[in-house]
C-alpha positions as CSV (number, residue, x, y, z in Angstrom):
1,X,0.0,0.0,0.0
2,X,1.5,3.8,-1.0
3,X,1.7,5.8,2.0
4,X,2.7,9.7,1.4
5,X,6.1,10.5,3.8
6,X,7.7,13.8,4.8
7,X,11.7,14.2,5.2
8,X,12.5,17.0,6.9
9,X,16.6,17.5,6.5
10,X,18.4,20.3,5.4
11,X,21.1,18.8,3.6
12,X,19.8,18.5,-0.2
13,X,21.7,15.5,-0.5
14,X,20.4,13.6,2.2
15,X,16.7,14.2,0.8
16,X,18.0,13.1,-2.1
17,X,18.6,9.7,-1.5
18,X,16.0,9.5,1.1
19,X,13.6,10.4,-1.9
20,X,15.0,8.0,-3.7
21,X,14.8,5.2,-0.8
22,X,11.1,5.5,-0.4
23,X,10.2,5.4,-3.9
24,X,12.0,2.2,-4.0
25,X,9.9,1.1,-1.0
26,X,6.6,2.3,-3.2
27,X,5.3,5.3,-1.5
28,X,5.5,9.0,-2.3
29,X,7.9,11.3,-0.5
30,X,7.6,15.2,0.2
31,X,10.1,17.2,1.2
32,X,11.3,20.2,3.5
33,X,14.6,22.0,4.2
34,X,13.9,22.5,8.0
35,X,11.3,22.0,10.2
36,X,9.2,25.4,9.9
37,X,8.9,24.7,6.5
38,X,8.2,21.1,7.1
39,X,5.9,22.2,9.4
40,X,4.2,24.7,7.1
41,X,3.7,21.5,4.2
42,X,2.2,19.1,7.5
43,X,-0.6,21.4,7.7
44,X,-1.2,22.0,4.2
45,X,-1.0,17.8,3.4
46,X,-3.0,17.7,6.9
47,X,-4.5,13.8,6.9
48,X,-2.5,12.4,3.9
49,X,0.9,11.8,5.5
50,X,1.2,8.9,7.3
51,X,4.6,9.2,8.6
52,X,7.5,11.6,9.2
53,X,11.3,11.2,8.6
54,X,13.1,14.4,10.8
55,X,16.8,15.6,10.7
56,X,17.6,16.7,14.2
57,X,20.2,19.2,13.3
58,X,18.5,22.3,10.9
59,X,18.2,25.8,11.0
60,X,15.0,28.2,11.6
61,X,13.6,25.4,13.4
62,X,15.7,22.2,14.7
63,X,13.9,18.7,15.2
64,X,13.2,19.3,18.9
65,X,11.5,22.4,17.9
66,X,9.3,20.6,15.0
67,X,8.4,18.1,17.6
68,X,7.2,20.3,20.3
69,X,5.5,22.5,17.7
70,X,4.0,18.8,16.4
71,X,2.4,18.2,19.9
72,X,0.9,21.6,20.8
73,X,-0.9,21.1,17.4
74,X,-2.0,17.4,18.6
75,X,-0.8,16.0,15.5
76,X,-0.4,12.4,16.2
77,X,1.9,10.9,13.2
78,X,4.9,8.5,14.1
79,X,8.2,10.7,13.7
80,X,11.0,8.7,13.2
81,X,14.0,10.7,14.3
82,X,17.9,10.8,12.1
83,X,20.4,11.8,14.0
84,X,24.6,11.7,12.4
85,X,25.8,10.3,15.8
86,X,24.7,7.1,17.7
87,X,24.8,5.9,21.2
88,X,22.8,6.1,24.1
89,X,22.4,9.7,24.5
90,X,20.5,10.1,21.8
91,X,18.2,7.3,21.6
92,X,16.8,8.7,24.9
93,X,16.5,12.3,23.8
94,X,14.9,11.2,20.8
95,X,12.3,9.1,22.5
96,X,12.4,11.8,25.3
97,X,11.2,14.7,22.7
98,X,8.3,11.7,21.5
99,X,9.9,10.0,18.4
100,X,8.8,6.7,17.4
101,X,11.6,5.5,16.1
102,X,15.2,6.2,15.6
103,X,18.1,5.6,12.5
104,X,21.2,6.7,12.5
105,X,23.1,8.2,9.3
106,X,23.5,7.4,6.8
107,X,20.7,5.2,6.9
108,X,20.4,1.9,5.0
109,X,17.6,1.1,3.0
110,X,17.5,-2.4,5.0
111,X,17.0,0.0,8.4
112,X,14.7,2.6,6.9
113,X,12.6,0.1,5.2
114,X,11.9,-1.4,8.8
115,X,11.6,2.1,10.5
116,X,8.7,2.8,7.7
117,X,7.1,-0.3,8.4
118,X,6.7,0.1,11.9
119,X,5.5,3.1,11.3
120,X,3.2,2.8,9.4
121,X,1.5,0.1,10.9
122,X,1.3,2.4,14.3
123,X,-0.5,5.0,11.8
124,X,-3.2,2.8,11.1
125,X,-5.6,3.2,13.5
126,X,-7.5,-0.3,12.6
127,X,-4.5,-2.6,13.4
128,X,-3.7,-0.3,16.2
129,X,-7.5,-1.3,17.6
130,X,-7.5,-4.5,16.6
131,X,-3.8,-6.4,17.7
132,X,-3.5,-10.0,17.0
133,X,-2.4,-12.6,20.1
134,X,1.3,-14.4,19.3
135,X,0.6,-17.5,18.6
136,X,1.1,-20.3,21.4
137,X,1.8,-23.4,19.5
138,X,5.1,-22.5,19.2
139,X,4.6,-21.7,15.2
140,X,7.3,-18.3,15.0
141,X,8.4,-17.1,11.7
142,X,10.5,-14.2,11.0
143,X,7.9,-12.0,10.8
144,X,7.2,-12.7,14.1
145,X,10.9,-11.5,15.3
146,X,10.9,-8.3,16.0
147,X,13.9,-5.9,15.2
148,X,14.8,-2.2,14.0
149,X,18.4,-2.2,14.6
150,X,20.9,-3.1,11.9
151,X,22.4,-5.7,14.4
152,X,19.3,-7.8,14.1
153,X,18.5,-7.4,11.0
154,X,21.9,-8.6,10.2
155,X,21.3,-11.6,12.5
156,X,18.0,-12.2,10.6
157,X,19.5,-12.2,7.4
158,X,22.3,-14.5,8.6
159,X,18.9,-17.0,9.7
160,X,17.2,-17.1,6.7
161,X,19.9,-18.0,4.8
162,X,20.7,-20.9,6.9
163,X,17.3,-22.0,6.7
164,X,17.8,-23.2,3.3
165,X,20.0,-25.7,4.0
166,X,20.4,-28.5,6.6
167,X,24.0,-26.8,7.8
168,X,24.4,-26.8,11.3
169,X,23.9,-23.4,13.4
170,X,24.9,-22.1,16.9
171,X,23.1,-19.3,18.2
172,X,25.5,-17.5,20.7
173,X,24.7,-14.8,23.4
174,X,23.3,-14.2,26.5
175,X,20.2,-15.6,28.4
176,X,16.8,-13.9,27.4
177,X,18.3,-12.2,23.9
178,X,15.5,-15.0,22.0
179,X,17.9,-17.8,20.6
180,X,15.0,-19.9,20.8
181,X,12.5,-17.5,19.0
182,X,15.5,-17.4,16.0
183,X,16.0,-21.2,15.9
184,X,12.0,-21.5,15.6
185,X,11.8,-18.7,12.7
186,X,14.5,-20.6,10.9
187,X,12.8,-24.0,11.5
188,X,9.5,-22.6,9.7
189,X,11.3,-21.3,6.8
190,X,13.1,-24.3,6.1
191,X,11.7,-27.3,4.7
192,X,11.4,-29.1,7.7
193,X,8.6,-26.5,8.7
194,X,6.0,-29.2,9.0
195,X,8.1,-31.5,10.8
196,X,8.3,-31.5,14.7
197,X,10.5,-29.1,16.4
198,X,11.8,-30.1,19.5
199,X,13.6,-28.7,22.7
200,X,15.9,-29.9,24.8
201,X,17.3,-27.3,27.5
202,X,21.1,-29.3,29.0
203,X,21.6,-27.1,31.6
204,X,18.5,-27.9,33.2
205,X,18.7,-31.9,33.3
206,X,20.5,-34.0,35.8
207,X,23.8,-34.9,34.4
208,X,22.4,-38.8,34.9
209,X,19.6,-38.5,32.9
210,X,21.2,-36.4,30.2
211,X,21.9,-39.4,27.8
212,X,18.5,-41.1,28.5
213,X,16.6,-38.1,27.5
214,X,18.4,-37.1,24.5
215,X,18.8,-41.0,22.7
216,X,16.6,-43.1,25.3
217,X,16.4,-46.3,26.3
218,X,15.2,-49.7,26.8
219,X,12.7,-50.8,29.2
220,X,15.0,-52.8,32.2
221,X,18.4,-51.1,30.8
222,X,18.9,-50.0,34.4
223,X,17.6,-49.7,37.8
224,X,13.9,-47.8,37.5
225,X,13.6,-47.9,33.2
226,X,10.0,-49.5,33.9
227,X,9.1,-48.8,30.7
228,X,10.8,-48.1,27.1
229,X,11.8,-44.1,26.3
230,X,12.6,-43.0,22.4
231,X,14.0,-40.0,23.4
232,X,14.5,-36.3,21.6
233,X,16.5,-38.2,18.6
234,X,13.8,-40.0,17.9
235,X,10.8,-37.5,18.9
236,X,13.1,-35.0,16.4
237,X,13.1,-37.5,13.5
238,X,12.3,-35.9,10.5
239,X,12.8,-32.3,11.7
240,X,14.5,-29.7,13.8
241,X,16.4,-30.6,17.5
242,X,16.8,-27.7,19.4
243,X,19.7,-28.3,22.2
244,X,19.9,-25.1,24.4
245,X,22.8,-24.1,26.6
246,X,24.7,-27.0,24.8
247,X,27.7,-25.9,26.4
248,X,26.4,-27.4,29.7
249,X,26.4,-31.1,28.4
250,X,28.5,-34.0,30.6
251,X,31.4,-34.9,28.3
252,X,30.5,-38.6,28.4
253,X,27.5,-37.3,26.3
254,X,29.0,-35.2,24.5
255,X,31.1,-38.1,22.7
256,X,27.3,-39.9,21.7
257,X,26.0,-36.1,20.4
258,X,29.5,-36.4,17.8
259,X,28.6,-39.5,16.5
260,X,24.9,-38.9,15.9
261,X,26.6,-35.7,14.2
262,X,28.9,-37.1,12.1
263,X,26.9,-40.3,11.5
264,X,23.6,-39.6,11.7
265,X,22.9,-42.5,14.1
266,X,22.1,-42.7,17.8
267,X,23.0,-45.3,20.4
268,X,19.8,-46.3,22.6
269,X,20.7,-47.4,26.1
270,X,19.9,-51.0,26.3
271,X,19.6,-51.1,22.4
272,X,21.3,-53.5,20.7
273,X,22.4,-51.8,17.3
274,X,22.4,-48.1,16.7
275,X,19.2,-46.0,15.0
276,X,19.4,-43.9,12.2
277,X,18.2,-40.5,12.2
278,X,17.0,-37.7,10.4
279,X,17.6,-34.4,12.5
280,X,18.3,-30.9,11.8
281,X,20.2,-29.7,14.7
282,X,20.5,-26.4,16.2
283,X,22.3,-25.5,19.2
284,X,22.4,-22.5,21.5
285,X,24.9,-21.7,24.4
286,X,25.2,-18.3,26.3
287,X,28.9,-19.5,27.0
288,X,32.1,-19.1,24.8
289,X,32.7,-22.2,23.6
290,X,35.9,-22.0,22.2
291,X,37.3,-21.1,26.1
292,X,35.1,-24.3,27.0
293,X,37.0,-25.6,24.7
294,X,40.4,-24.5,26.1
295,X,39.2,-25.2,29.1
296,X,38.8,-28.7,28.2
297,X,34.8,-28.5,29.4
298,X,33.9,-29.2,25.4
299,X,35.3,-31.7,23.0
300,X,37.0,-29.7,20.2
301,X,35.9,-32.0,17.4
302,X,32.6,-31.9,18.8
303,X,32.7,-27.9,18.9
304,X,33.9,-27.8,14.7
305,X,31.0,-30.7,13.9
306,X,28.3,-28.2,15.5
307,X,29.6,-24.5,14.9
308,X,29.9,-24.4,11.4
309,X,27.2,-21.7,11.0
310,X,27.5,-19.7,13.8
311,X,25.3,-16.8,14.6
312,X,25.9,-14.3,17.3
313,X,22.6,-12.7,18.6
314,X,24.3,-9.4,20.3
315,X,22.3,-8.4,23.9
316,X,19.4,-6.0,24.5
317,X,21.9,-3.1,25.7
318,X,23.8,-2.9,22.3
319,X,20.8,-2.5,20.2
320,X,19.1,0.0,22.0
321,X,17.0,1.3,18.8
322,X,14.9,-2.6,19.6
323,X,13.4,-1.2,23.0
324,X,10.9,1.1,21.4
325,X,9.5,-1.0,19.0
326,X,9.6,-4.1,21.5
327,X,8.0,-2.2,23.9
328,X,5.1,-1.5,21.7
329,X,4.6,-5.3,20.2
330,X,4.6,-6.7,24.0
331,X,2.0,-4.2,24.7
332,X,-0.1,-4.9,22.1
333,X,0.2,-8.4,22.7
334,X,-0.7,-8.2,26.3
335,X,-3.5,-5.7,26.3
336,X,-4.8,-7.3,24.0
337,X,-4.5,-11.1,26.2
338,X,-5.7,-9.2,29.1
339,X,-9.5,-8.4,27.0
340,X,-8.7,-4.8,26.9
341,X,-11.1,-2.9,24.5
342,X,-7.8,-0.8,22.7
343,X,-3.3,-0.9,23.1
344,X,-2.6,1.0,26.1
345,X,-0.4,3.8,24.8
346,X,3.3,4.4,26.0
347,X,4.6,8.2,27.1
348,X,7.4,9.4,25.4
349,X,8.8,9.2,29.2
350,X,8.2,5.7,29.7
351,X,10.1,5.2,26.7
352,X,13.1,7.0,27.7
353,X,13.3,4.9,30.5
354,X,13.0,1.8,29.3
355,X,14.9,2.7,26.4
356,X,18.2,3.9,28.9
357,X,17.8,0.6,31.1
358,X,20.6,-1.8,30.0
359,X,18.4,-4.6,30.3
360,X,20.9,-7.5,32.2
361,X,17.9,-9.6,31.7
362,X,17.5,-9.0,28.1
363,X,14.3,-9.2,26.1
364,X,12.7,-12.0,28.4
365,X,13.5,-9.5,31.3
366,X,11.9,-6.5,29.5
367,X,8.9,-9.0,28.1
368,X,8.1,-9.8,31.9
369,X,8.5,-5.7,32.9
370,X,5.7,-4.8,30.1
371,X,3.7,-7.9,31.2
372,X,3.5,-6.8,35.2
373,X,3.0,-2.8,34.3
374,X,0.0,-4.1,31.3
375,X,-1.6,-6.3,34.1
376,X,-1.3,-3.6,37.2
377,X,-2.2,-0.4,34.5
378,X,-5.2,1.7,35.6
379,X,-5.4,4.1,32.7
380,X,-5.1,3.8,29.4
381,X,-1.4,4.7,28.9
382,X,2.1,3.0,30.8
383,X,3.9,6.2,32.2
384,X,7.4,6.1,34.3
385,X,5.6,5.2,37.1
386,X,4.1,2.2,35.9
387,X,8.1,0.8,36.1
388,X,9.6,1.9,39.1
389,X,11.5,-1.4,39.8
390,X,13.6,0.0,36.2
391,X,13.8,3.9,37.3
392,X,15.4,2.7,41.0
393,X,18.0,1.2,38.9
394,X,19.5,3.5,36.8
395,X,21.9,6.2,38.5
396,X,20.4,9.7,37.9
397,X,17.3,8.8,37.6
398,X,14.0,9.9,40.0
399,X,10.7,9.1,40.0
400,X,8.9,12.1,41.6
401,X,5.7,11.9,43.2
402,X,4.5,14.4,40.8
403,X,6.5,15.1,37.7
404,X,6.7,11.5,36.8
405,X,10.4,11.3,35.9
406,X,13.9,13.4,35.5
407,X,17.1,13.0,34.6
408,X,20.0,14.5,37.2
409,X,23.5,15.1,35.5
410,X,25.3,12.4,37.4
411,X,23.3,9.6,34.8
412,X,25.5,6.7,33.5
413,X,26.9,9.4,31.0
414,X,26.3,12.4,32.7
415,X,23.6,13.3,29.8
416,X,22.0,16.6,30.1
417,X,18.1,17.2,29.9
418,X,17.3,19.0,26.4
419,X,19.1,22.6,25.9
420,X,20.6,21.6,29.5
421,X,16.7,23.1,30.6
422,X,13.5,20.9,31.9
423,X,11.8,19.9,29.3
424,X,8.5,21.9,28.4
425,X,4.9,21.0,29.9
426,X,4.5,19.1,26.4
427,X,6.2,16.3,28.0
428,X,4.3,15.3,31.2
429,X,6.6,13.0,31.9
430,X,9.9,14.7,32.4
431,X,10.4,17.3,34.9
432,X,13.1,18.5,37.6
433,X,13.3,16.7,40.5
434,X,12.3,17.4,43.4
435,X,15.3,15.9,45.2
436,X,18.5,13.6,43.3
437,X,18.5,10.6,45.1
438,X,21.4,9.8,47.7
439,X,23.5,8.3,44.9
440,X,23.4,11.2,42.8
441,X,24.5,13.8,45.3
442,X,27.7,11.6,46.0
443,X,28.4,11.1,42.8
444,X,28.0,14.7,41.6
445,X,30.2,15.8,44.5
446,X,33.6,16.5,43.8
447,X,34.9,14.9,46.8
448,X,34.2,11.3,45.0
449,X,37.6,11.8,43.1
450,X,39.5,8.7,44.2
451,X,43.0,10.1,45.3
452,X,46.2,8.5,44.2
453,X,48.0,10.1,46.9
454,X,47.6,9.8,50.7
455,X,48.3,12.1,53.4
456,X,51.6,12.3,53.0
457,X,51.9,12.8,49.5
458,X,52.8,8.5,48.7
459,X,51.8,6.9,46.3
460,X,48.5,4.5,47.8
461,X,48.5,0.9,48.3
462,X,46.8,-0.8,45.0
463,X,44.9,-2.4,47.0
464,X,43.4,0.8,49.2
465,X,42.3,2.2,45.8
466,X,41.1,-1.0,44.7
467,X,38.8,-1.3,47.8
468,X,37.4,2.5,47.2
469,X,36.5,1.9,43.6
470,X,34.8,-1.0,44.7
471,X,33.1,1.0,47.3
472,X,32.3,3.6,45.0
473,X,31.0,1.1,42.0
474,X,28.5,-0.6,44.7
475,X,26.8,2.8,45.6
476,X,26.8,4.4,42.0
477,X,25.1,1.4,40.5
478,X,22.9,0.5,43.7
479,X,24.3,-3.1,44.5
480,X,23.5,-4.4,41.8
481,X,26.5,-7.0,40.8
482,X,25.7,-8.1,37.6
483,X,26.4,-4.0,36.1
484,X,29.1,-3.1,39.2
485,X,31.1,-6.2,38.2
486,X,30.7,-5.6,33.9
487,X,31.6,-1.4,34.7
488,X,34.6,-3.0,36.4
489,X,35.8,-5.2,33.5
490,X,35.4,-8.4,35.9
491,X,33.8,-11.8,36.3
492,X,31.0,-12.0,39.1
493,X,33.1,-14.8,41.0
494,X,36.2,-12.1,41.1
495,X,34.1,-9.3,42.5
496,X,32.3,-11.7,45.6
497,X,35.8,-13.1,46.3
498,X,37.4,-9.3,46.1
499,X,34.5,-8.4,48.1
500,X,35.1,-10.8,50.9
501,X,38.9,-10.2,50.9
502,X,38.3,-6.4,52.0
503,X,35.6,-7.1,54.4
504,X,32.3,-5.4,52.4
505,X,29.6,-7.2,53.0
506,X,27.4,-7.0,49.5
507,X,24.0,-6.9,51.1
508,X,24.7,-3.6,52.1
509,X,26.2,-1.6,48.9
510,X,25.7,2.0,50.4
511,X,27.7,1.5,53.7
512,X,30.8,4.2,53.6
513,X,34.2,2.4,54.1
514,X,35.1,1.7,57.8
């Protein structure tokens, strides 16, 4: 369907190619030099553009300005935001000022082909009313996945692919980042789509029944096999074996998983002679496996049978420009399985927040966030304070009992609030705080500076300064270990035991050094 767009840049180069990208994508694009003029054209076209593409940087009017002048008008059309610079800072200040989405330049057709898509399905007020449950049989395509940044859709691209043949894949990263959603989007493209697709978690199984459940066995192979068990081989014949967290499995196992590999055969306990079987295998591990490897914790020709395709799937926090737009599919997915009439909405607020969170959890820990604030809501919109758990976490951040939410200068990157001034009433959600929270003050306070020197103008002890950064790290990021011991470039198990060697006691963060 042609949708009519409106680029706002002032570089007559950039509109240029964005012209030229959004013909390609079949719709009609009009243009303006800077956002007065843009503005001018919205009101003009008012009710026949169904999106906006806005620079940030112009003159007359910059993109902050367009956007407040946008919402004093009421004009509800998704914005997506361009910006020449990445990172955090600006993905909240562009969903701070109420952009829907956010691309960074230059922009690839792959990323602004997305960004439209979303979009435009926001603007349509039907679909909006109207959101469709995920399915719960497990059936996940790639449409299904959802993804803006160019991360992803790298990691998508990488899937499909794969699904063509019967190579097999490793899907690496962390807990919660949706290995399992990918390995089912590239079980339903292949051809195995109508075959079973089975699951097998190895961290989770005793290591004595690890080899039963995976290849079975006979009935009276040993003490308390009542009865005979085919196992996932079997239960997978035909289609796609899912083994998550492979990394976990005993090594005694691990030398039966190589041969059904290599040989496409399985060993039943009990069995007499070995089965043949047909299985697409896909693993997943949130370890490195090539240390596991080192480690001797995973056979190495067991490692270069399975990772021939690998696929890295990078975390929540490094593709921040995801939140938004998974924010707004989990809450159209849960309003609409808690019977709610219409979406709740998200403020732009709401969105900073959860866009600035790093998300240890990943998208299972922000799908669980959404679900709790969808089933407590009372209104009709998710504001800051429908996630407090999330604003307690993040250093510089307040939730005021009446503004809703503000930023303090001592934030993970000191960021300032727009023009270095509270945001204007347009934004409901942002305002000054009342009071920075205790963590702020300190950090904000000059005497935080960790000296190198002591009284007596020596050099300190390495371990004195140690101990005070540690300290310090523990109150800035509110005790929680997971981000203290990632800020300090070290395991978990280094900072408990460096913790216990100088006495802190970790169960309470904020208590000054003795």
């Amino acid at each position: 369907m042609t949708s009519q767009i409106l680029v706002i840049d002032d570089d007559p180069v950039q509109r240029r190619l964005l012209t030229n990208m959004i013909e390609r994508l079949g719709h009609i694009a009009h243009i303006a030099d800077n956002g007065r003029s843009g503005l001018e054209l919205l009101e003009r076209k008012r009710g026949n553009i169904s999106a906006i593409l806005l620079d940030l940087m112009m003159p007359e009017m910059n993109g902050h300005g367009f956007l407040e002048a946008i919402a004093e008008r009421g004009i509800n059309i998704p914005v997506i935001v361009q910006t020449g610079q990445g990172g955090i800072e600006t993905v909240v200040l562009a969903m701070q000022a109420g952009a829907f989405d956010f691309v960074v330049k230059p922009v690839s057709p792959e990323r602004l082909s997305v960004a439209l898509t979303n979009a435009l399905k926001m603007e349509n007020q039907e679909t909006r009313q109207r959101p469709a449950k995920r399915s719960r049989s497990g059936a996940v395509g790639f449409d299904d996945v959802v993804s803006a940044s160019p991360a992803m859709i790298r990691v998508l691209d990488l899937a499909r692919r794969a699904a063509q043949s019967n190579i097999p894949i490793v899907l690496e990263g962390e807990s919660g980042v949706g290995k399992e959603m990918v390995a089912r989007a590239i079980q339903a493209a292949s051809d195995r789509h109508s075959r079973p697709f089975i699951t097998v978690n190895c961290g989770a199984i005793p290591h004595n029944l690890v080899e039963s459940i995976l290849f079975g066995h006979e009935k009276g192979a040993f003490t308390g096999a009542t009865e005979k068990h085919t196992g996932k081989f079997v239960d997978a014949d035909g289609g796609t074996l899912f083994l998550d967290e492979i990394g976990d499995l005993p090594l005694e196992v691990q030398v039966k998983l190589l041969r059904a590999v290599q040989q496409g055969e399985i060993e039943t306990i009990g069995a007499r002679h070995p089965q043949k079987v047909n299985v697409r295998l896909i693993s997943a591990t949130n370890k490195d496996l090539i240390n596991e490897v080192r480690e001797g914790r995973f056979r190495e020709d067991l490692y270069y049978r399975l990772n021939v395709f690998p696929i890295t799937i990078p975390a929540l926090r490094k593709r921040k420009e995801d939140v938004p737009v998974l924010v707004r599919s989990f809450v159209e997915r849960f309003s609409a399985e808690q019977g709610l009439p219409a979406p709740l909405t998200v403020t732009s607020g709401a969105l900073a927040l959860l866009t600035a969170y790093d998300w240890p959890g990943n998208i299972r820990q922000l799908e669980n966030a959404i679900f709790r604030a969808v089933v407590l809501a009372e209104g009709n919109e998710l504001t800051v304070k429908d996630f407090p758990q999330i604003a307690t976490q993040i250093p510089g951040y307040v939730v005021a009992e009446k503004t809703g939410f503000s930023w303090g200068e001592s934030g993970p990157s000191a960021m300032p609030i727009v023009g270095a001034q509270p945001l204007p009433p347009v934004y409901p959600d942002f305002g000054p705080a009342e009071k920075p929270v205790a963590a702020s003050e300190a950090d904000a306070s000059p005497g935080n500076a960790i000296s190198s020197v002591d009284g007596g103008g020596n050099v300190r002890k390495l371990a004195d300064v140690e101990e005070e950064l540690i300290r310090f790290a523990l109150k800035f990021y509110r005790g929680q270990m997971s981000q203290v011991a990632r800020k300090l470039g070290i395991g978990r198990s280094t900072l408990y035991r460096k913790l216990k060697d100088y006495g802190i006691n970790p169960d309470d963060p904020f208590s000054e050094a003795a």
